[in-house]
VOGU-3710 file (C-alpha; in Angstrom, 3 decimals, decimal comma):
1> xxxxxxxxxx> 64,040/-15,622/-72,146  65,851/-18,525/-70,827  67,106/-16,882/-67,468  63,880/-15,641/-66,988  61,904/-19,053/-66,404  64,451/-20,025/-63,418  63,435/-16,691/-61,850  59,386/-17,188/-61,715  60,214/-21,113/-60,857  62,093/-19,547/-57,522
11> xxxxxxxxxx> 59,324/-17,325/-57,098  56,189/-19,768/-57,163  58,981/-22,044/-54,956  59,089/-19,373/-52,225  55,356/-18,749/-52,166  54,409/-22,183/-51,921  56,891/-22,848/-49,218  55,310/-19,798/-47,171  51,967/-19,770/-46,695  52,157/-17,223/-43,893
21> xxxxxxxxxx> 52,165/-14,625/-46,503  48,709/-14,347/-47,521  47,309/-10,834/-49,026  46,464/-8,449/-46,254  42,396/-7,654/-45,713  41,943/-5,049/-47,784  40,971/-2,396/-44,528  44,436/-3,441/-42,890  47,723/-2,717/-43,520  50,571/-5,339/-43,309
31> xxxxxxxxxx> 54,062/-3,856/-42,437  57,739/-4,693/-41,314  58,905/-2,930/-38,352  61,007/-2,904/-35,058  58,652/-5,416/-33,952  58,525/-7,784/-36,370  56,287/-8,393/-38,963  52,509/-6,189/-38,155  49,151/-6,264/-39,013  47,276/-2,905/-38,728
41> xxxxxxxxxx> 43,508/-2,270/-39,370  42,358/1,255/-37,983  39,141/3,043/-38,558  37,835/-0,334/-39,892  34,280/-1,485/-40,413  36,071/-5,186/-38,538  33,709/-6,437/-35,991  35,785/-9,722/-35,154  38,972/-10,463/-35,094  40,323/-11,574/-38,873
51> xxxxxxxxxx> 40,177/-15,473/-38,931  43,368/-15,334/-41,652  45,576/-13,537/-39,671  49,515/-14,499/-40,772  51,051/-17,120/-38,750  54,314/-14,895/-38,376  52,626/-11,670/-37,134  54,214/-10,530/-34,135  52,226/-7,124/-33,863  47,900/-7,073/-34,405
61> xxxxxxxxxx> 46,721/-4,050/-34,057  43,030/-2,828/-34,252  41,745/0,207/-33,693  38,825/2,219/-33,759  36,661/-0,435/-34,725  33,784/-2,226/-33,686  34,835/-4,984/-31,952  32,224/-6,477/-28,992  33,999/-9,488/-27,930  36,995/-11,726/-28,035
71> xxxxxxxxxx> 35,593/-15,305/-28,301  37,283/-18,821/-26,939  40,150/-19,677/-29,600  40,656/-16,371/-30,857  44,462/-16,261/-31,088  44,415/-20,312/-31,849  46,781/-19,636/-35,257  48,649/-16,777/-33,709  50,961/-18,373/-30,696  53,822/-15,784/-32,316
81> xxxxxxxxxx> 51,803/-12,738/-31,125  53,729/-10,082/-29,000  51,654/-6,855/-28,946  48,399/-7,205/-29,188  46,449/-3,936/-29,361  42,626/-3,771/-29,216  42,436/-0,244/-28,200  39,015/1,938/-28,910  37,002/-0,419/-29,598  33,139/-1,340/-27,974
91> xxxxxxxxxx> 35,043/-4,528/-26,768  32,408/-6,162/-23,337  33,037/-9,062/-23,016  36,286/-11,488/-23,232  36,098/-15,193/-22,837  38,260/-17,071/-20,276  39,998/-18,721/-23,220  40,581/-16,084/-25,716  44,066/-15,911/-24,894  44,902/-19,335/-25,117
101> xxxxxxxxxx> 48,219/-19,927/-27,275  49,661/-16,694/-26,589  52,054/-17,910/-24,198  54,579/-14,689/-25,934  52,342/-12,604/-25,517  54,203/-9,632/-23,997  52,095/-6,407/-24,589  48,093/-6,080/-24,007  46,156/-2,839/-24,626  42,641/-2,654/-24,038
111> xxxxxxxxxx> 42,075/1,298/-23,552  38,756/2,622/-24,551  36,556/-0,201/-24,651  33,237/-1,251/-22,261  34,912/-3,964/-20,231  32,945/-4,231/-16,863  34,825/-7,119/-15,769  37,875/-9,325/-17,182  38,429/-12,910/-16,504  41,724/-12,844/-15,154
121> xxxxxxxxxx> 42,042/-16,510/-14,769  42,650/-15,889/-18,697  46,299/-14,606/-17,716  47,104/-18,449/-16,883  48,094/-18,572/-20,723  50,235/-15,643/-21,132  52,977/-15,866/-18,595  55,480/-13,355/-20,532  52,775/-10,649/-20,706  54,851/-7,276/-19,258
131> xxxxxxxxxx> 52,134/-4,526/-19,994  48,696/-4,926/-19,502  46,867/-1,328/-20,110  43,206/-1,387/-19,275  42,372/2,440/-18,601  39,057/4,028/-19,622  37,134/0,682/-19,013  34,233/0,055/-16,983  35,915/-1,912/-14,310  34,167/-1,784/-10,876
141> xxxxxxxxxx> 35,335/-4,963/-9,352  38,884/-6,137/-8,816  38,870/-9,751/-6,838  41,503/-10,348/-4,346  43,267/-13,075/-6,515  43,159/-11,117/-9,789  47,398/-10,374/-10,569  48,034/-13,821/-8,915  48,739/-15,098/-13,029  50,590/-11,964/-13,608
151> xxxxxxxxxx> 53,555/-13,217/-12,825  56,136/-10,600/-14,990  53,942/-8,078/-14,952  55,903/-4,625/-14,656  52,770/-2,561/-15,651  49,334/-2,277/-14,882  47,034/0,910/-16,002  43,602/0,583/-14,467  42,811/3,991/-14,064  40,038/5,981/-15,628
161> xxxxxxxxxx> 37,668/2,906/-14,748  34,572/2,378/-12,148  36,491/1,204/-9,137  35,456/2,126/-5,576  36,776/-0,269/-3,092  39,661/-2,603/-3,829  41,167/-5,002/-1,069  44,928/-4,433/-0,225  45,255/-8,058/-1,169  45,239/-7,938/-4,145
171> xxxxxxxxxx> 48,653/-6,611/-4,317  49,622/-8,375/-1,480  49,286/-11,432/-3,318  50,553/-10,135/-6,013  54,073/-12,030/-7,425  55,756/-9,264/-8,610  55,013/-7,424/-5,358  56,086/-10,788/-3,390  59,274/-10,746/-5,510  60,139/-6,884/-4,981
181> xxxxxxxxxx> 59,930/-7,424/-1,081  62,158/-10,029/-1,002  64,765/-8,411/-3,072  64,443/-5,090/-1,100  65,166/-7,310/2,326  67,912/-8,708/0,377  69,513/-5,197/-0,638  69,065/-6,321/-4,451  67,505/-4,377/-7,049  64,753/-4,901/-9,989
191> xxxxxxxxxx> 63,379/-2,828/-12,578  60,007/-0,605/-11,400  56,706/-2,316/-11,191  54,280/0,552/-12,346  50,414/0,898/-11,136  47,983/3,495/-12,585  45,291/3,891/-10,530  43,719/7,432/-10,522  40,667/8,713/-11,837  38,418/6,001/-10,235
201> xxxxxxxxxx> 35,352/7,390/-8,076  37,113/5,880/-5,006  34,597/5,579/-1,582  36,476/6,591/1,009  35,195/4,438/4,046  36,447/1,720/6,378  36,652/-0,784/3,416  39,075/0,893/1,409  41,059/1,691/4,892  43,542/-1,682/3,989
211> xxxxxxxxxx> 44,596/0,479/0,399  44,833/3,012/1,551  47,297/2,090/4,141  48,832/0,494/1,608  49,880/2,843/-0,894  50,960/5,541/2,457  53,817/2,813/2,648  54,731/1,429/-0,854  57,829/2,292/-1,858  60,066/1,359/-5,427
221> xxxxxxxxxx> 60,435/-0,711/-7,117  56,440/-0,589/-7,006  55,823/2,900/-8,090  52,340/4,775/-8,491  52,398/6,305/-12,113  49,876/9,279/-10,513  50,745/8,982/-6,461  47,859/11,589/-5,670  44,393/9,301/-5,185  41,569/11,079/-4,257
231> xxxxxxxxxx> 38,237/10,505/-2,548  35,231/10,802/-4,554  32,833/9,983/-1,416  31,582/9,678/0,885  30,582/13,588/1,137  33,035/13,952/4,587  35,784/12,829/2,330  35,477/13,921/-0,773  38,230/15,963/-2,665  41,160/14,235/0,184
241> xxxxxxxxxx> 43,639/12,782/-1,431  44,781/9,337/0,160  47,975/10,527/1,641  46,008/12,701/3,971  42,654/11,120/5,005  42,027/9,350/7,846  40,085/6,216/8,126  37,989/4,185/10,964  37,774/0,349/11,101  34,435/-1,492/9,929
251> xxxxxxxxxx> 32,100/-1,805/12,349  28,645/-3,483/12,577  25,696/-1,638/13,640  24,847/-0,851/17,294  21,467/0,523/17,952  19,929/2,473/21,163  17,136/4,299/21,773  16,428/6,592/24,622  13,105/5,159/25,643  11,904/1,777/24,594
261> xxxxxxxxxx> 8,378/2,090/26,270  6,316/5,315/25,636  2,910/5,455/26,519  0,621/8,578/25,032  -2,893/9,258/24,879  -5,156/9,862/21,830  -4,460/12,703/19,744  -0,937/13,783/20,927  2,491/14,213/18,892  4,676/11,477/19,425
271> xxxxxxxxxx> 8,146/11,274/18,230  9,984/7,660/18,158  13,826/7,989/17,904  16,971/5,828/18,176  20,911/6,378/17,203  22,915/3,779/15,185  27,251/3,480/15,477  28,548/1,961/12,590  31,377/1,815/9,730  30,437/2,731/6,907
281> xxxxxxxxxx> 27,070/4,791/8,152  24,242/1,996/8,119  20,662/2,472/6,277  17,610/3,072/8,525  14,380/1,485/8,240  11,376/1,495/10,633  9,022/-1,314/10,942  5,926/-0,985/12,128  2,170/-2,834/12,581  0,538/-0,421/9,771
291> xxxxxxxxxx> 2,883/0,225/7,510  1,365/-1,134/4,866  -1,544/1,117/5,544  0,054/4,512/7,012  3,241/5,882/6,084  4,511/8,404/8,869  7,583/11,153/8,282  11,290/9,732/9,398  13,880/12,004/9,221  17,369/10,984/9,539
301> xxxxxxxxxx> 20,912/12,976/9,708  24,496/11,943/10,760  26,192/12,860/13,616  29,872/12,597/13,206  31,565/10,008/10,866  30,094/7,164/12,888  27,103/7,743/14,404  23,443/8,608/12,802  20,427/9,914/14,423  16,894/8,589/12,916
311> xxxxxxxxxx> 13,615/9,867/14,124  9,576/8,723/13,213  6,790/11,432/13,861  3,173/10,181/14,520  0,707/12,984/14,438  -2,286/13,247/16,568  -1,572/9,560/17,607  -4,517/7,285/17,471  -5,365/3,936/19,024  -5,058/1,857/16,158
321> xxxxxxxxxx> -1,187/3,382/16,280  -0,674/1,230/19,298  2,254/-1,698/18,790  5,828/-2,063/18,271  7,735/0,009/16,790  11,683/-1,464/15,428  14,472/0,871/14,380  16,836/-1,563/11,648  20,081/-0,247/11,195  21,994/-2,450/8,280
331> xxxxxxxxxx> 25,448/-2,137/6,545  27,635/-4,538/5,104  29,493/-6,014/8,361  25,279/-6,772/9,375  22,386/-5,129/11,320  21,056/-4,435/14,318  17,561/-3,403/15,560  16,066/-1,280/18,679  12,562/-1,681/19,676  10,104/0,452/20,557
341> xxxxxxxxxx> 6,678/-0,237/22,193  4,045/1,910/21,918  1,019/2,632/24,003  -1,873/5,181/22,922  -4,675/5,508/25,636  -7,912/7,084/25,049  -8,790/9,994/26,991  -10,453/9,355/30,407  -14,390/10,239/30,059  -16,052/12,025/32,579
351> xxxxxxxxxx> -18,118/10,144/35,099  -21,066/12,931/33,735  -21,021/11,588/30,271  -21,003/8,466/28,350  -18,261/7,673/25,859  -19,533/5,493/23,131  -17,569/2,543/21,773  -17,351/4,192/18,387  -15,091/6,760/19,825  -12,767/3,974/20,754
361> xxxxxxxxxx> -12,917/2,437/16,686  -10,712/3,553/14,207  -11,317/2,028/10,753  -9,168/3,056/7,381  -10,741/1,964/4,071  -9,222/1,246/0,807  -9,712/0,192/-2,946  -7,002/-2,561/-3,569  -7,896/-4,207/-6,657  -10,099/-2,744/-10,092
371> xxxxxxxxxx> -11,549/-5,401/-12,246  -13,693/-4,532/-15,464  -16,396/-2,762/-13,787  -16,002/-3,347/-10,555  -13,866/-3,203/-7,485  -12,640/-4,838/-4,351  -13,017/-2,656/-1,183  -10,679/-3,682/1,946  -10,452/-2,183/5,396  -9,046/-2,384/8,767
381> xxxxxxxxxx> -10,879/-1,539/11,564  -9,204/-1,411/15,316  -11,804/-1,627/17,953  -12,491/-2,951/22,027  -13,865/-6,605/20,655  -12,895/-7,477/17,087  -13,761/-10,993/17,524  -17,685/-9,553/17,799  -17,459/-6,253/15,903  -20,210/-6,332/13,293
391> xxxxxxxxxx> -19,824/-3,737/10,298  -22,197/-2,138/7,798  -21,040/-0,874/4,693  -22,962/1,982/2,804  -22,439/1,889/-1,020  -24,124/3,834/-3,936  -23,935/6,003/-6,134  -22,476/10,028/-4,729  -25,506/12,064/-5,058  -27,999/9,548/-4,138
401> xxxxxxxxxx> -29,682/10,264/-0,582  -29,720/6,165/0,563  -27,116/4,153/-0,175  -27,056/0,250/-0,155  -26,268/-1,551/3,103  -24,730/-4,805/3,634  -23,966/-5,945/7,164  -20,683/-7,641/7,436  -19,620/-9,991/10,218  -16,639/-10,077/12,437
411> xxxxxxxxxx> -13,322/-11,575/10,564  -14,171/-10,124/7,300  -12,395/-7,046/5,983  -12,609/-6,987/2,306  -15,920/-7,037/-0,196  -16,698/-7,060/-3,873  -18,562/-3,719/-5,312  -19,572/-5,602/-9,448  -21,788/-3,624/-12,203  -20,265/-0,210/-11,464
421> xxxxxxxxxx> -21,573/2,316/-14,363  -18,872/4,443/-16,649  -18,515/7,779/-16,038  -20,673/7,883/-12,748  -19,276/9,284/-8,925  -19,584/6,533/-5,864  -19,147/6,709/-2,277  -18,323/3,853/-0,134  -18,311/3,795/3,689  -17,155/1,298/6,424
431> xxxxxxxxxx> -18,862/1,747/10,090  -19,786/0,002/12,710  -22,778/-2,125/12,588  -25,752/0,275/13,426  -23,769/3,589/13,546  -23,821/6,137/10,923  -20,310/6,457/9,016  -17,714/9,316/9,725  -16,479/11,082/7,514  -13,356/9,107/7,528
441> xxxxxxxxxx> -14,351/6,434/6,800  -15,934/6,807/3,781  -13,579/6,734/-0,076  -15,192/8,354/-2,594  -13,956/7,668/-6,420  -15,104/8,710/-10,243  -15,271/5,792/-12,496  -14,165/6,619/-15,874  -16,066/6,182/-19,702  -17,013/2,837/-20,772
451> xxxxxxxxxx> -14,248/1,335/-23,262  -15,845/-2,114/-24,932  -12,350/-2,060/-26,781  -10,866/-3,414/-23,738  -12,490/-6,709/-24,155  -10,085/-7,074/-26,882  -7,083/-5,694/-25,619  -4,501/-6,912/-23,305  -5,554/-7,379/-19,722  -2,940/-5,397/-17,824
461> xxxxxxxxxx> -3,429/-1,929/-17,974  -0,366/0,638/-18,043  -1,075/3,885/-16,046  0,120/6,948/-18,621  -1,478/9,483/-16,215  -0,701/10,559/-12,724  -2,360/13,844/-11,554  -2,251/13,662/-8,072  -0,611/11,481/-6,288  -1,639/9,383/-2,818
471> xxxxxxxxxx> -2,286/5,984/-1,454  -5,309/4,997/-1,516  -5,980/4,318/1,986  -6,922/8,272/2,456  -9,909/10,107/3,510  -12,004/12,028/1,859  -10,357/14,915/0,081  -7,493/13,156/-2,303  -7,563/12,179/-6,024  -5,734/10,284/-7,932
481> xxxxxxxxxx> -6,236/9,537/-12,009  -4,811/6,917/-13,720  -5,777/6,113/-17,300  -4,695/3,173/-20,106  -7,801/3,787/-22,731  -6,512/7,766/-23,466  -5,888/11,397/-22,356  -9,487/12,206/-22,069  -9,249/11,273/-18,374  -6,611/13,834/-18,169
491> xxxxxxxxxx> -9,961/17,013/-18,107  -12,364/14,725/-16,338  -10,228/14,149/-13,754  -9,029/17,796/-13,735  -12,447/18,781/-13,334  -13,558/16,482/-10,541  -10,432/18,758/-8,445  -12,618/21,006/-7,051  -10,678/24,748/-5,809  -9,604/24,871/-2,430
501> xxxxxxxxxx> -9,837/28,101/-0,682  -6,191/28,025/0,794  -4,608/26,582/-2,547  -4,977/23,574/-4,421  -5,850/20,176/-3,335  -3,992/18,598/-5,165  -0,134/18,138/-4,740  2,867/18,425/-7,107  2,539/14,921/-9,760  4,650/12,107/-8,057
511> xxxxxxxxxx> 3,987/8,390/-8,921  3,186/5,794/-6,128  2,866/2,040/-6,184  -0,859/2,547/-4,993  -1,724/3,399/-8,754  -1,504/-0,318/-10,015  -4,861/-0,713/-7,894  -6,485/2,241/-10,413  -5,878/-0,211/-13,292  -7,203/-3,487/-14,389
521> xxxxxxxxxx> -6,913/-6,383/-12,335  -6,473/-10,226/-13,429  -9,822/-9,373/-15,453  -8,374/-6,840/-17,826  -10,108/-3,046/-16,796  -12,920/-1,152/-17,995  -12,860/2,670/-16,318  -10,121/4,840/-14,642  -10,897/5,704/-11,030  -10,576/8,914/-9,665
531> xx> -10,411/8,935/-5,826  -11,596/12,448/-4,420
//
């Protein structure tokens, strides 16, 4: 026994003297290999980094786990680190002082994970890093200065990500790039720099002209791990690869049209157009005085790479369309705009017959807000003398032969309809004072069954029900339904859509921002309205 005791003495000597050997986590594996001593935890249940990691490890690896994040300090205790392999994991986000200490760092793989962006400024701690393997990310943004800290980097793996557009910069700048240049002037060699880059939905337009440039030229020691890039848009380009397609400089919008002042008279077609040059191929969008009310049809197509072709149709144009009319063209180098001004004149009357000012109003009605049982009616009326143009509005219930009639002077376009029963049909018209109302000017709407619940409820109401689809400054002849209280709207409004003899009134179900107006205002609501 007496040999013995020297031998567990030694023992309990050596452990105390090395506390870098604590007992692996039970999920992980602790190893010695051609790496140095390793730490590996795959398939693990881990979702943080181990806070008792050895102080000797050389290799981490974790795999197939669920981390989500590497906080700030995370390698604090681990400055011998060399490989450090997150790979498969759900990692998002990575602070920009997780890798602080790690200045040995030589290997970092972060395939697999749901990185959208990395802070790269992070790469200040770990000059030695060699491999940095980021593929099958969620990387969509690469900033110009992003290798700048990766100074011995010899490779980089960002394919399989989100990228589109990517400045030549930011291998310009890069030092290892720098450094190969200089050596190739110089006649001297230096191992291969390695990029992965493909399988990104690259957009083929003038801002990705600089890369692609770029890589036509590159030669070793930078290498391209896959050399054949390809276009995933836009549509002209897709499927080219980058060796082969040919790109135009950014440019910012120029806009023409070929006649800036059209004059038409009541009830004609008029088309507006105007053509837009840019790089890449700007957005339209048409201003005009009604929009708000009256949405006309604007097609638009591209003609050639550069050049697009936009066109607004007015149908059986109408005083009130009168104004100017501005064709916006926008992309990222700015915007540019083409104006249009428009001029409908009423057809000349006969010296044998009088033409009433009526004929020369146009008014367009509306509901815009729904309170508990009530509503707010709004209109806009164009006519010879608004500044004297008295209007009567006829309210009541459908059926009923005389409405209610409230005179409204000039300057006032908008009126309160209170105490509206459940479940009854209304009509509302806007005319000119003294004149009976067209037919066009009236709205007609269903108000839905009483709900005192909704006294109780919240105030908003949430629209679960579109039938047909409109805005609601239409004429007579379109519905809409929109319930919060329950389906049983769904058949009463289905049975206030009357047949039509050449098909159905109502169109395919769409939703429209109009809709909010069907449901309760700052008063909570009371009824669904159907518009008919």
């Amino acid at each position: 026994m007496g040999p013995i005791c020297p031998f567990f003495f030694l023992v309990l000597i050596f452990l105390e003297g090395n506390p870098a050997y604590p007992a692996c986590n039970p999920e992980c594996i602790c190893s010695d290999d051609s790496f140095g001593r390793s730490l590996l935890c795959m398939d693990t249940s881990l979702r943080k980094i181990l806070g008792n990691i050895p102080k000797d490890i050389k290799k981490l690896r974790i795999e197939n786990s669920h981390l989500t994040e590497l906080p700030h300090g995370t390698f604090s205790n681990n400055s011998a680190l060399e490989f450090l392999w997150l790979n498969f994991n759900n990692i998002t986000v990575i602070h920009p002082e997780a890798l602080e200490h790690l200045r040995d760092l030589r290997e970092l793989r972060l395939q697999g994970n749901r990185l959208c962006t990395v802070p790269w400024t992070a790469f200040q701690s770990t000059p030695a890093l060699n491999i940095l393997d980021l593929k099958h990310n969620r990387l969509d943004i690469l900033p110009k200065q992003a290798l700048q800290y990766l100074v011995n980097l010899t490779y980089l793996d960002l394919s399989f990500n989100e990228l589109m557009v990517v400045s030549e910069d930011v291998f310009i700048q890069w030092p290892m790039y720098q450094k190969s240049q200089k050596l190739i002037s110089r006649a001297e060699g230096m191992s291969n720099v390695v990029l992965a880059l493909h399988n990104n939905p690259w957009m083929c337009d003038c801002h990705l002209k600089g890369l692609v440039q770029f890589f036509k030229f590159i030669r070793p020691p930078v290498i391209l791990m896959n050399s054949y890039l390809m276009c995933r848009g836009p549509l002209s380009k897709a499927g080219q690869f980058f060796y082969e397609v040919k790109l135009n400089s950014c440019m910012k919008p120029k806009t023409s049209t070929p006649n800036s002042n059209i004059t038409v008279q009541v009830g004609l077609n008029i088309s507006l157009s105007c053509l837009a040059q840019a790089s890449p191929l700007p957005n339209i969008v048409w201003n005009y005085p009604l929009k708000k009310l009256k949405e006309f049809d604007v097609s638009t197509s591209p003609i050639g790479e550069d050049s697009i072709h936009s066109e607004l149709v007015i149908p059986s144009a109408h005083l009130t369309d009168s104004g100017n009319y501005t064709c916006v063209a926008s992309n990222s180098m700015g915007s540019s705009s083409a104006p249009i001004s428009l001029q409908v004149q009423p057809v000349p009357s006969s010296s044998s017959s009088l033409t009433s000012s009526g004929e020369h109003s146009y008014i367009y009605v509306r509901i815009t807000k729904q309170t508990v049982y009530g509503i707010v009616l709004e209109w806009y009326a164009a006519t010879d003398n608004p500044s004297e143009t008295w209007f009567t509005l006829y309210f009541g219930i459908y059926e009923a032969v005389k409405k209610e009639t409230v005179s409204i002077g000039p300057g006032i376009n908008t009126y309160w309809v209170n105490d509206l029963l459940p479940a009854t049909k209304y009509e509302a018209c806007i005319s000119l004072q003294s004149q009976p109302p067209r037919k066009d000017q009236c709205i007609v709407f269903v108000t839905g069954n009483d709900i005192s619940e909704l006294y109780k409820r919240e105030k908003v109401i949430h629209i679960i029900v579109v039938l047909c689809a409109l805005a609601l400054a239409v004429p007579v002849g379109m519905y809409v339904c929109a319930s919060e209280a329950h389906l049983g709207c769904l058949g009463h409004c289905l049975d206030n859509c009357p047949p039509r003899r050449n098909g159905s009134r109502c169109p395919s179900t769409k939703p429209t921002d109009e809709l909010h107006v069907g449901g309760g205002g700052e008063e909570g609501g009371g009824f669904f309205i159907v518009l008919l």
